[in-house]
C-alpha positions as CSV (number, residue, x, y, z in Angstrom):
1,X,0.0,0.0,0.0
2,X,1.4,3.4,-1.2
3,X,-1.3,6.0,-0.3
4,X,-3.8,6.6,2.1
5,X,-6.0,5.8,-0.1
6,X,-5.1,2.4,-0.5
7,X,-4.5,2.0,3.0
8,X,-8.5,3.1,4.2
9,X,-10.1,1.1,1.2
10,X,-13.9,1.4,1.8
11,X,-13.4,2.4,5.5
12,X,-14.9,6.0,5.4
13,X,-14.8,7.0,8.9
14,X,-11.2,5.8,9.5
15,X,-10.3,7.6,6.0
16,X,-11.9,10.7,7.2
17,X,-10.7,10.6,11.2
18,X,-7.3,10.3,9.7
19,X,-7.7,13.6,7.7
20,X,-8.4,15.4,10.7
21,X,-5.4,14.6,11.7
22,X,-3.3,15.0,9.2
23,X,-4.7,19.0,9.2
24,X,-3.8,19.3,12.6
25,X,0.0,18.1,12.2
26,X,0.4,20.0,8.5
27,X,-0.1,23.3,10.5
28,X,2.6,22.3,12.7
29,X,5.0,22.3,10.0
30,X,7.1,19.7,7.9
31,X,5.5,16.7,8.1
32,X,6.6,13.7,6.4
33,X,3.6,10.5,5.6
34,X,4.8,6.9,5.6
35,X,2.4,4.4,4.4
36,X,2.7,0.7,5.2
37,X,0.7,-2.3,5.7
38,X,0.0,-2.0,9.0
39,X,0.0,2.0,9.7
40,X,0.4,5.6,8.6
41,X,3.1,7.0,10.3
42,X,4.2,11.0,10.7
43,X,7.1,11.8,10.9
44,X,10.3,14.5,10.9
45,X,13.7,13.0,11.3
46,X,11.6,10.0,13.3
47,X,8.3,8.6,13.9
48,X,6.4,11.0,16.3
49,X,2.6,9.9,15.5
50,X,1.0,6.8,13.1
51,X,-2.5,5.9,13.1
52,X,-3.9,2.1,12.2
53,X,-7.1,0.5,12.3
54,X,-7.4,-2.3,15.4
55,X,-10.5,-4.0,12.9
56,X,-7.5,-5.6,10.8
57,X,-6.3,-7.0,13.9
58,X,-8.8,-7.2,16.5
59,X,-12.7,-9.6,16.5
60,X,-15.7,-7.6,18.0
61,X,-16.7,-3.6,18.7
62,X,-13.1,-1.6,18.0
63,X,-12.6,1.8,17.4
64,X,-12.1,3.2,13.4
65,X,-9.0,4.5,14.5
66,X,-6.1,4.5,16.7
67,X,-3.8,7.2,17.0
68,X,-0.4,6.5,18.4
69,X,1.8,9.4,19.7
70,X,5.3,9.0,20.8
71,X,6.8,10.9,23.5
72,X,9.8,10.7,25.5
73,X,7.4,10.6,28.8
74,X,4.5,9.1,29.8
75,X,1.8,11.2,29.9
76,X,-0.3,11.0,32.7
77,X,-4.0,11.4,30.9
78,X,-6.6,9.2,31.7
79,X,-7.9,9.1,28.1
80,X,-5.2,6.8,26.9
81,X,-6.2,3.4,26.1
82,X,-2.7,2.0,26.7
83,X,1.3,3.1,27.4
84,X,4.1,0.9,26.8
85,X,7.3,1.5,27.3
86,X,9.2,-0.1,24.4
87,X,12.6,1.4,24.8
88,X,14.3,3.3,28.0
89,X,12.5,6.6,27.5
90,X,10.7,6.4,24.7
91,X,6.7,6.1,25.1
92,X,3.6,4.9,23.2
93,X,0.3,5.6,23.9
94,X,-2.8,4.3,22.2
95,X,-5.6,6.6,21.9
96,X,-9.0,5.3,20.1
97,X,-11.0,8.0,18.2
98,X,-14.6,7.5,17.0
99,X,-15.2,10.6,16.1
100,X,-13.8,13.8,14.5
101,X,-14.5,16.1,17.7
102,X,-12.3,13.6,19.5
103,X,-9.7,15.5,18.3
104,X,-9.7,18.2,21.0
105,X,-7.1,20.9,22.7
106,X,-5.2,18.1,24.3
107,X,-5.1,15.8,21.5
108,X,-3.2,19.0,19.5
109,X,-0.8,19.6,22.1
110,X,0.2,16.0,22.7
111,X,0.8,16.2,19.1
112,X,2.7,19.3,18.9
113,X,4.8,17.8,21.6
114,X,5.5,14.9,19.6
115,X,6.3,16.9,17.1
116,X,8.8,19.1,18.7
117,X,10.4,16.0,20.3
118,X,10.9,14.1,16.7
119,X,13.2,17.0,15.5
């Protein structure tokens, strides 16, 4: 898969959750997409956010989307569906959107942080 596009097929909702995010981060600044089987990642000279689609993956009632921000802390926010800790330093959390308002204050600074951190 080489585009978004490809990537979302028929999944409309997941297509158009990841938009919203993709505005958010282009007024940011330079922001590199990476498409692959599995995930769209963002990123600047590394990965700072990807999204992905836990239906692929997962039986029963998921979200459309999951957006993954990595920061080199772990954020103490009660949203998050999960952290891991894959490397000293360098954290993952998992937050499910279902919907475009999801996409609030918070969720644009943790990406701005990201952002900043992945220069």
């Amino acid at each position: 898969m080489n585009t978004p596009d490809e990537f979302f097929g028929d999944q409309a909702l997941s297509k158009e959750l990841f938009a919203t995010i993709r505005r958010e981060l282009e007024l940011l600044g330079e922001v590199t997409i990476r498409v692959s089987k599995s995930q769209i990642a963002f990123r600047r000279r590394r990965t700072f956010a990807s999204v992905w689609m836990p239906g692929r993956y997962l039986k029963g009632k998921t979200a459309p989307l999951v957006l993954t921000v990595f920061l080199p802390w772990r954020d103490g926010s009660c949203r998050w569906k999960e952290i891991v800790e894959p490397s000293p330093g360098r954290f993952t959390h998992h937050l499910e959107l279902y919907d475009g308002a999801d996409v609030d204050d918070q969720i644009r600074d943790w990406l701005r942080r990201a952002w900043k951190a992945a220069a």
